[in-house]
Backbone as a ProteinNet text record, in pm:
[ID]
protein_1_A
[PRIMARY]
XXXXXXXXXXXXXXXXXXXXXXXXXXXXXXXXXXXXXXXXXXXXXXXXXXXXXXXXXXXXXXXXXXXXXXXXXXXXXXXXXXXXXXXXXXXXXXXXXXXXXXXXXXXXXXXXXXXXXXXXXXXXXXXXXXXXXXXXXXXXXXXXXXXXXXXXXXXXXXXXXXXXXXXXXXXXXXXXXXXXXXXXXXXXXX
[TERTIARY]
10324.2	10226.4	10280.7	10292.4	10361.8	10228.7	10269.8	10185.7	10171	10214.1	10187.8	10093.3	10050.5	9914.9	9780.7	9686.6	9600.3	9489.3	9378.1	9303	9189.2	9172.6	9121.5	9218	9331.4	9436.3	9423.8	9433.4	9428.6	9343.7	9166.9	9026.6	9070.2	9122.7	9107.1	9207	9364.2	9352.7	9327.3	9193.7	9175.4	9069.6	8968.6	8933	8963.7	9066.3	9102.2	9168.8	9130.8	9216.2	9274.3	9383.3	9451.3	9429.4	9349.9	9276	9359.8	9516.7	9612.9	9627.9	9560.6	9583	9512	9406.7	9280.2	9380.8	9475.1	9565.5	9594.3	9631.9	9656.4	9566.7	9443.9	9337.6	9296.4	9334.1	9274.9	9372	9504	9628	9605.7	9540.8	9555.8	9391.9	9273.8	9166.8	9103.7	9232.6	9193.2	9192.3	9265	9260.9	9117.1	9058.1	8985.9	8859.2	8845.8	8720.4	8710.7	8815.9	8805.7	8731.5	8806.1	8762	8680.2	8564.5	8424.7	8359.8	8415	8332.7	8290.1	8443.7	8406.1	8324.2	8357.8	8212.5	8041.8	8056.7	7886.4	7884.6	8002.6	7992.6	8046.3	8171.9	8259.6	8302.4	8330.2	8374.7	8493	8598.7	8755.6	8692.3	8657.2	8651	8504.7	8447.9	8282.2	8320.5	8410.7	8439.7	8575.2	8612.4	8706.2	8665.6	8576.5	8472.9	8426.3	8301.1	8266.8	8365.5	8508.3	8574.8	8605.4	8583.3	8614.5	8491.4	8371	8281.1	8294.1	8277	8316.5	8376.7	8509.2	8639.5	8572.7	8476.4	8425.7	8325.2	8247	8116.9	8195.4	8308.6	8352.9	8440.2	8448.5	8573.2	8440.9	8322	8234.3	8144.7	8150.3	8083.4	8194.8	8285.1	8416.4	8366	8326.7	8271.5	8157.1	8095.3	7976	8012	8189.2	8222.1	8236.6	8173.2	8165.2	8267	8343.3	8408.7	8413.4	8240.2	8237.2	8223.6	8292.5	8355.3	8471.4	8536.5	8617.2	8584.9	8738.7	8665.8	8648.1	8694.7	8683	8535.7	8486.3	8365.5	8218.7	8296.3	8182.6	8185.3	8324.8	8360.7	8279.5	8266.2	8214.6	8042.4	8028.5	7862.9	7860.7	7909.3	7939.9	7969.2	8069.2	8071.5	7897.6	7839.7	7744.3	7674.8	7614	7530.7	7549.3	7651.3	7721.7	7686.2	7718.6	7713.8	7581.6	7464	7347.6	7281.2	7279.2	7243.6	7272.7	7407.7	7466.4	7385.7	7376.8	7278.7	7172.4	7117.7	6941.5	6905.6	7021.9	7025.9	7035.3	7119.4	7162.1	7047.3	6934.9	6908.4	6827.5	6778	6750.8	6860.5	7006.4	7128.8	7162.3	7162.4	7225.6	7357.9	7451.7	7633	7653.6	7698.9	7713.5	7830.7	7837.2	8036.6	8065.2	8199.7	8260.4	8401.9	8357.6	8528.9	8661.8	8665.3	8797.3	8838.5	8700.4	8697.9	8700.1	8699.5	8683.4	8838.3	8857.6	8944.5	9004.5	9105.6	9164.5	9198.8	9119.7	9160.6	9325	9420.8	9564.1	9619.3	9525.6	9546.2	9584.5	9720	9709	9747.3	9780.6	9766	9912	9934.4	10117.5	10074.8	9995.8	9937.1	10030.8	10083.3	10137	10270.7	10281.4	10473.1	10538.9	10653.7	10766	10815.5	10771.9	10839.9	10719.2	10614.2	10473.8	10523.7	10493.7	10523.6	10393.5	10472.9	10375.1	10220.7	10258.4	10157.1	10046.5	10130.1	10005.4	9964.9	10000.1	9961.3	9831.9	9809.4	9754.7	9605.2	9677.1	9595.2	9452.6	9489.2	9448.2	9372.9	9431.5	9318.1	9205.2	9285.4	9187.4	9071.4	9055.9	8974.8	8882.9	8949.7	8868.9	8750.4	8802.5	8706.6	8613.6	8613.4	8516.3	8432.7	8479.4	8393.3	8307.4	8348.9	8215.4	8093.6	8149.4	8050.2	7894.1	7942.8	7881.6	7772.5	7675.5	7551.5	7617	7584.5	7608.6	7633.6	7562.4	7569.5	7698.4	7673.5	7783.9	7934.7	7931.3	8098.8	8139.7	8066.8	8027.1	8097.5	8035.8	8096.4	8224.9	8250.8	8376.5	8449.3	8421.9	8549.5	8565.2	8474.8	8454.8	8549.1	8482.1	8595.8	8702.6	8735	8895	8996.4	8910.4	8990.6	9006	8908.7	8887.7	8904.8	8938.7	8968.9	8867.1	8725.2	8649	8593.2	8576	8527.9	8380.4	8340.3	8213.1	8105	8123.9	8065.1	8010.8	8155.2	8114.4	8065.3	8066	8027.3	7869.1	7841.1	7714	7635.7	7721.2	7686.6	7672.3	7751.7	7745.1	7641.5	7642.9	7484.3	7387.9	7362.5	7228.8	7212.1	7285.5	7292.8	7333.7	7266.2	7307.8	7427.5	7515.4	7618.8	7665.8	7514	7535.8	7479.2	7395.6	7376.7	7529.7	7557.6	7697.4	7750.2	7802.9	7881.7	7818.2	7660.4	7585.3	7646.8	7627.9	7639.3	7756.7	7851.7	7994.6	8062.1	8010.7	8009.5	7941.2	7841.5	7792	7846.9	7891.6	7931.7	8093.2	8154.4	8268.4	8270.2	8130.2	8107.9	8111.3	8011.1	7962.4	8129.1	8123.1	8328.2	8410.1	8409.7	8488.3	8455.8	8300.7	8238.2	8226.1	8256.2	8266.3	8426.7	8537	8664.7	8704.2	8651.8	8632.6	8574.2	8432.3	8378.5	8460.3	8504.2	8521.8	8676	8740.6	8941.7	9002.2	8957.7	9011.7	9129.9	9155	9281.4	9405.9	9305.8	9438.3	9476.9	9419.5	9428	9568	9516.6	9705.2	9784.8
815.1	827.2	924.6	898.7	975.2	1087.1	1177.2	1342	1331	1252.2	1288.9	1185	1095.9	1009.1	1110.8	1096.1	1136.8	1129.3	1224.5	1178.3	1047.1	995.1	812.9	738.7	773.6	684.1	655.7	767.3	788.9	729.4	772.9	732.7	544.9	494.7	355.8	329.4	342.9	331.5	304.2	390.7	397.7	283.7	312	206.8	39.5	52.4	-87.5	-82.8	33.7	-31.1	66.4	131.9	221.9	341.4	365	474.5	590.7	570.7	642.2	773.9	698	758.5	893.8	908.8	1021	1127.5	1108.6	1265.1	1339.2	1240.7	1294.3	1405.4	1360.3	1421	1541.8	1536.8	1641.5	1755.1	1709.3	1844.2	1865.9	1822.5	1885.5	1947.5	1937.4	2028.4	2107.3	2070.5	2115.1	2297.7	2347.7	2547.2	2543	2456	2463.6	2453.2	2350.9	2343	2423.4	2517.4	2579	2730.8	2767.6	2863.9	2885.1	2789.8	2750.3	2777.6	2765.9	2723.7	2908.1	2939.5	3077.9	3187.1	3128	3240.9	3207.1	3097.2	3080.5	3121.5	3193.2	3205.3	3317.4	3383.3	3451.6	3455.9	3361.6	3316.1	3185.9	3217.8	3170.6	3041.7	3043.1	2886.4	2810.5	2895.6	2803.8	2752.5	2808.5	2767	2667.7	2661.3	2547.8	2435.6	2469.1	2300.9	2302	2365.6	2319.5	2249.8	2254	2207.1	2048.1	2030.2	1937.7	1809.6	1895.2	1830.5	1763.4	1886.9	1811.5	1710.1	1718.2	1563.6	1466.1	1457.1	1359.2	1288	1365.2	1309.2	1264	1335	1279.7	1177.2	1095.2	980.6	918.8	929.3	805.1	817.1	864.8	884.1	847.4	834.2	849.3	683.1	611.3	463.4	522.8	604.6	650.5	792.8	796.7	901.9	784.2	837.3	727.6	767.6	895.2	952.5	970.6	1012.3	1082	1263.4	1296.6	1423.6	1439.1	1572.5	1572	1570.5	1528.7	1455.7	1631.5	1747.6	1831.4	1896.5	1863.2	1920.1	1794.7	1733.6	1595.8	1655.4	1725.8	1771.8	1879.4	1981.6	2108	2073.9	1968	1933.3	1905.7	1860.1	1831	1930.4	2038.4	2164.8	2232.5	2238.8	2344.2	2284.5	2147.3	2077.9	2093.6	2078.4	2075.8	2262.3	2327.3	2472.3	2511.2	2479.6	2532	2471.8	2334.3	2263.2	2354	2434.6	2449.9	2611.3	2683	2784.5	2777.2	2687.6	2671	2646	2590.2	2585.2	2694.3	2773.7	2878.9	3051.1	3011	3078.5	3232.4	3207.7	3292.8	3403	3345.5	3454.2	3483.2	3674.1	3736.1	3719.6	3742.4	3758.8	3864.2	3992.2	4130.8	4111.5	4201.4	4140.1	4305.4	4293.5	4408.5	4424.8	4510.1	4515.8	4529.3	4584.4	4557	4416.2	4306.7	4170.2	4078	4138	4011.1	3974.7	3860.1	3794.9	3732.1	3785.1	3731.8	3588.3	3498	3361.9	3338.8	3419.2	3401.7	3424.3	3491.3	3503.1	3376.2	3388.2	3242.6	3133.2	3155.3	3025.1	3021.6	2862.9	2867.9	2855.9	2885.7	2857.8	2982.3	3070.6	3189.1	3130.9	3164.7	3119.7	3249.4	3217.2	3276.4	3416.8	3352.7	3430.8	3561.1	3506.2	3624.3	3820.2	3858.7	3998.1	4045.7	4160.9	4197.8	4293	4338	4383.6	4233.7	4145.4	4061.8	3979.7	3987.6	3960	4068.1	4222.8	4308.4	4273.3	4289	4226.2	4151.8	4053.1	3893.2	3971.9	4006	4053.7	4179.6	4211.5	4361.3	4271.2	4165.3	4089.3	4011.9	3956.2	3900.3	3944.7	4128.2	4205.6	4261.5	4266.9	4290.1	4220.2	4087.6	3946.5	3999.3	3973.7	3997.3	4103.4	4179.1	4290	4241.7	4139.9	4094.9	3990.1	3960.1	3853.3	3715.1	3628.2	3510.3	3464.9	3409.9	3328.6	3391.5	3532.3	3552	3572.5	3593.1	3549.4	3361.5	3327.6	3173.4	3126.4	3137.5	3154.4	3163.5	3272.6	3356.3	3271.3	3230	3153.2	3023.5	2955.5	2873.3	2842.1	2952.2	2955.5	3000.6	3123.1	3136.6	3081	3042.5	3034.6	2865.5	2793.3	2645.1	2573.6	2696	2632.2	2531.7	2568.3	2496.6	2491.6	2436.5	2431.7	2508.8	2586.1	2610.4	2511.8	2405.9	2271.9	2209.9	2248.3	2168.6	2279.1	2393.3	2473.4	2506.8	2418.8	2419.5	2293.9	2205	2106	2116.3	2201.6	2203.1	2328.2	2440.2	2531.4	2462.1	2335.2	2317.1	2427.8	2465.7	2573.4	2504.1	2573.6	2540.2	2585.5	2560.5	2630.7	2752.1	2780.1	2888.2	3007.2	2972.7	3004	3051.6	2973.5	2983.2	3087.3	3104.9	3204.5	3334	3361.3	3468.2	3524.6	3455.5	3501.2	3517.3	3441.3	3457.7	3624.7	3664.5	3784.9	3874.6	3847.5	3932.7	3972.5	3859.6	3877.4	3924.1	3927.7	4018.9	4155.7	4167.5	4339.8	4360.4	4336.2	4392.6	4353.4	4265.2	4260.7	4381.6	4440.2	4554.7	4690.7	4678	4791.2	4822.2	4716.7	4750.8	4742.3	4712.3	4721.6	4910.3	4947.9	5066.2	5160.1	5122	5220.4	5287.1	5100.1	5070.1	5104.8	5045.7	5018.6	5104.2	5185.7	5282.6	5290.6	5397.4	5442.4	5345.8	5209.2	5106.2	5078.2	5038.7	4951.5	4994.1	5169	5242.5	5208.7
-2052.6	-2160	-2264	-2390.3	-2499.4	-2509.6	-2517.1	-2556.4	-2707.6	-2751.7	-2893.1	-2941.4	-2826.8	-2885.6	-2892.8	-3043	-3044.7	-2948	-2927.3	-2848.3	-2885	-2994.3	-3026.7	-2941.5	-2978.6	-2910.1	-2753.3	-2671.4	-2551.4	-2485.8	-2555.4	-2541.1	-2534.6	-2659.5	-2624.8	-2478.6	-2489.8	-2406.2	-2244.6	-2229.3	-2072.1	-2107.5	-2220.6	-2232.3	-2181.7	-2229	-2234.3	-2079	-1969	-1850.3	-1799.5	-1873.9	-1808.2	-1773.2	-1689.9	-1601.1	-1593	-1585.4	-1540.5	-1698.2	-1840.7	-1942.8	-1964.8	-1846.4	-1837.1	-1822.5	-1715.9	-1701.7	-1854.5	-1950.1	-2066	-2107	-2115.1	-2171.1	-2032	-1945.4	-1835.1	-1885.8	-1921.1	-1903	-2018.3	-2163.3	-2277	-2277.7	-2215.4	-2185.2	-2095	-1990.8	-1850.5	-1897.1	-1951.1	-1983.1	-2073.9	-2151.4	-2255.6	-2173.1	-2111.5	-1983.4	-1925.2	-1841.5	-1762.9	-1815.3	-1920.2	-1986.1	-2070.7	-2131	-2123.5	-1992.1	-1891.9	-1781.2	-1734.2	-1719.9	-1722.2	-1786.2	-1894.2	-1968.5	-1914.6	-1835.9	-1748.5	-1666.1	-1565.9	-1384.4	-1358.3	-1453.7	-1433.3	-1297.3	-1231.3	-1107.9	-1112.7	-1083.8	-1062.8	-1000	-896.2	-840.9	-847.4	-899.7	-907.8	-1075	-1150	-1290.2	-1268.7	-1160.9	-1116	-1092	-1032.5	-973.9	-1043.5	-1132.1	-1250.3	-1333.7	-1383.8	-1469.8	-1407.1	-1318.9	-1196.6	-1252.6	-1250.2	-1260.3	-1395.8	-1475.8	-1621.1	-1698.4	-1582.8	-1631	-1581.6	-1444.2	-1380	-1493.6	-1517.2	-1603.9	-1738.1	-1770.7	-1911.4	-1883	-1781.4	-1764	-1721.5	-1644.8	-1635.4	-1780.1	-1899.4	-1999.5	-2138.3	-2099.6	-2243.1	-2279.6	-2264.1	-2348.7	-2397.8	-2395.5	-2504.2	-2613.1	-2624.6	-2682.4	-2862.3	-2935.6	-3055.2	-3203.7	-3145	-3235.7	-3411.6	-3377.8	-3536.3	-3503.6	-3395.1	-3361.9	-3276.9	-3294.1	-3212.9	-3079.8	-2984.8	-2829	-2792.4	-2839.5	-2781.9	-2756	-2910.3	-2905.5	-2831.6	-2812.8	-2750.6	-2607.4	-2550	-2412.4	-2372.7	-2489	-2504	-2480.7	-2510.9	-2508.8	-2298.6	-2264.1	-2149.8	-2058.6	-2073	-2030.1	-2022.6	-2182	-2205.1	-2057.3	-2115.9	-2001.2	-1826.1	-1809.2	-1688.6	-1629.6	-1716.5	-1643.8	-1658.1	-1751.2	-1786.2	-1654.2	-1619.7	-1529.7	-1372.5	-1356.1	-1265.3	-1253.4	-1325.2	-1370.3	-1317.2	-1347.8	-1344.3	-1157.2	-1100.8	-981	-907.9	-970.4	-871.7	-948.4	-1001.9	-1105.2	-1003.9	-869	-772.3	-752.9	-763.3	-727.2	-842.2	-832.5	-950.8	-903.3	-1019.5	-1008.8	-1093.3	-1022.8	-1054.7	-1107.5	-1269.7	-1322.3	-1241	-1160.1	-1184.7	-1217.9	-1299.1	-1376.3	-1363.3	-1195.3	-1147.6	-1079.3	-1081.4	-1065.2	-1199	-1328.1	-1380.7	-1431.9	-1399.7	-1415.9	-1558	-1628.6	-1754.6	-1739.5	-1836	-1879.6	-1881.6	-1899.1	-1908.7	-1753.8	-1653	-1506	-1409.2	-1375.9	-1312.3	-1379.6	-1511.6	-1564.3	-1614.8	-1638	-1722.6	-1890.3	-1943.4	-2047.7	-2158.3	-2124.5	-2165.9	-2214.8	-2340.9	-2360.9	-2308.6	-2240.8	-2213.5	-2273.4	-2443	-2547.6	-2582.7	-2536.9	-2539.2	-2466.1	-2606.8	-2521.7	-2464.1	-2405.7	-2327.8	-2399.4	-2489.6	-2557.5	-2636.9	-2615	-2685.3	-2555.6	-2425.6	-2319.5	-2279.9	-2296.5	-2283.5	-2388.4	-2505.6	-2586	-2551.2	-2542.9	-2505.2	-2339	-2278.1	-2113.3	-2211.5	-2285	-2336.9	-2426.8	-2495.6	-2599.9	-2470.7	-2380.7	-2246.4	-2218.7	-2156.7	-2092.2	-2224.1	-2285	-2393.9	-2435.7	-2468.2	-2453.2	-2339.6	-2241.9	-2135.4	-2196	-2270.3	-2266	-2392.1	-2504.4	-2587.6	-2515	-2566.1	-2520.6	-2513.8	-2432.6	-2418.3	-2538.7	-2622.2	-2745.6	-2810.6	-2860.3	-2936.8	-2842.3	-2745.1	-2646.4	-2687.6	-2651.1	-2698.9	-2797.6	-2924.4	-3029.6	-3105.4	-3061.2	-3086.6	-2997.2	-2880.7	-2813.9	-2891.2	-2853.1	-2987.7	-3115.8	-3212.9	-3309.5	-3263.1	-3222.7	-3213.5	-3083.1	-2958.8	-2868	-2885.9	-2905	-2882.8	-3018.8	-3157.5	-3266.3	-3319.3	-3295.8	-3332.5	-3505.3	-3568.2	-3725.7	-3747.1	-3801.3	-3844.7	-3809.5	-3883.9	-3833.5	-3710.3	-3626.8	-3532.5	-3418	-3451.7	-3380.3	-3411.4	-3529.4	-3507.2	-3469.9	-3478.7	-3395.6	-3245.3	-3208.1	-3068.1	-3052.7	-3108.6	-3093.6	-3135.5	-3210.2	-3258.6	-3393.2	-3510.2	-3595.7	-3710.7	-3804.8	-3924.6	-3943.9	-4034.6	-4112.6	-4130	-4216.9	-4297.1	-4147.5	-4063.2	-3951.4	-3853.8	-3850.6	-3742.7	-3797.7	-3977.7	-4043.9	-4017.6	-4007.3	-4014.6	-3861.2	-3767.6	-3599.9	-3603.6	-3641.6	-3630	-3678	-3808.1	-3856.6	-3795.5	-3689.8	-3654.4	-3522.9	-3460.9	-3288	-3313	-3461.8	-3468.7	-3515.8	-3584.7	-3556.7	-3408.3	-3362.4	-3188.9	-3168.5	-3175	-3119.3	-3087.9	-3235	-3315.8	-3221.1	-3236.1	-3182.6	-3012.5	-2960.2	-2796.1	-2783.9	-2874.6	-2841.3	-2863	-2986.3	-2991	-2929.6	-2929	-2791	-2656.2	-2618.5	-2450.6	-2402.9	-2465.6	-2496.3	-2596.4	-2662.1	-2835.7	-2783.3	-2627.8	-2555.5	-2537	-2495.8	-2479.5	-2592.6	-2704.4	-2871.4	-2888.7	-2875.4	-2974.7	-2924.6
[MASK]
++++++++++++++++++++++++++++++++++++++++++++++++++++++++++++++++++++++++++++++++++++++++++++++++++++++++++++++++++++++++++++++++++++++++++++++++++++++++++++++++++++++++++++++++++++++++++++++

């Protein structure tokens, strides 16, 4: 399967049969799922099976993907659903974060180039653990736009938000950003 077919491309595809074309789409969202998934559980393997779940429902659901969005953010609707659902189940058990447990999105993973130094490896775990510290919505967000490269747009498509809405929170969940990297990390930053 060529990597450089778009994801329409791919989507038809399996469509048309070749089941085998889904891997495509698992290895180019499988880090993107996963790390959605995490910001609901902060748990390594309950955000594993959740991601599990996710490819499942989106390979028996990809014939109702109608592509007047990206497949990422049609995925992201699927994630939200999938973990809110998974939430509401488990909604009796608290999950205590502790900080010598929470686990960096770059942990484990081959997702890191080679050529990455180590200060922007530090970085990236230091922006992680801080995220945690901000409210759901605005961690959300911010991953959103910067980690998942999502558009204004479609990030309010996927919150249910206006526009000019998304820009307001967006500016706002990068103050609180600013302000718990400073508070929390000042020592590490320098």
């Amino acid at each position: 399967m060529p990597a450089e077919l778009d994801d329409i491309a791919v989507i038809q595809l399996i469509l048309q049969g070749q089941q085998a074309a889904y891997a495509t789409l698992v290895n180019r969202y499988q880090q993107y799922v996963f790390t959605l998934a995490m910001r609901y559980v902060n748990n390594r393997e309950m955000a594993e099976e959740l991601a599990q779940d996710v490819f499942v429902k989106a390979y028996k659901y990809l014939a109702d993907f109608k592509g007047n969005c990206k497949f990422s953010t049609w995925l992201y609707t699927i994630v939200n659903t999938t973990c809110l659902s998974h939430l509401r189940k488990r909604k009796d058990e608290t999950i205590f974060l502790e900080e010598e447990k929470m686990v960096s999105i770059s942990d484990g993973s081959n997702s890191e180039k080679p050529s990455e130094s180590m200060d922007q490896r530090t970085q990236k775990q230091l922006l992680e653990k801080a995220l945690k510290y901000l409210p759901e919505s605005e961690a959300q967000i911010l991953t959103l736009f910067y980690q998942a490269e999502q558009s204004v747009e479609e990030i309010g498509m996927i919150m249910g938000l206006t526009t000019s809405n998304v820009k307001v929170k967006l500016f706002r969940a990068r103050q609180k950003l600013k302000e718990v990297l400073e508070s929390r990390y000042s020592r590490e930053l320098i």
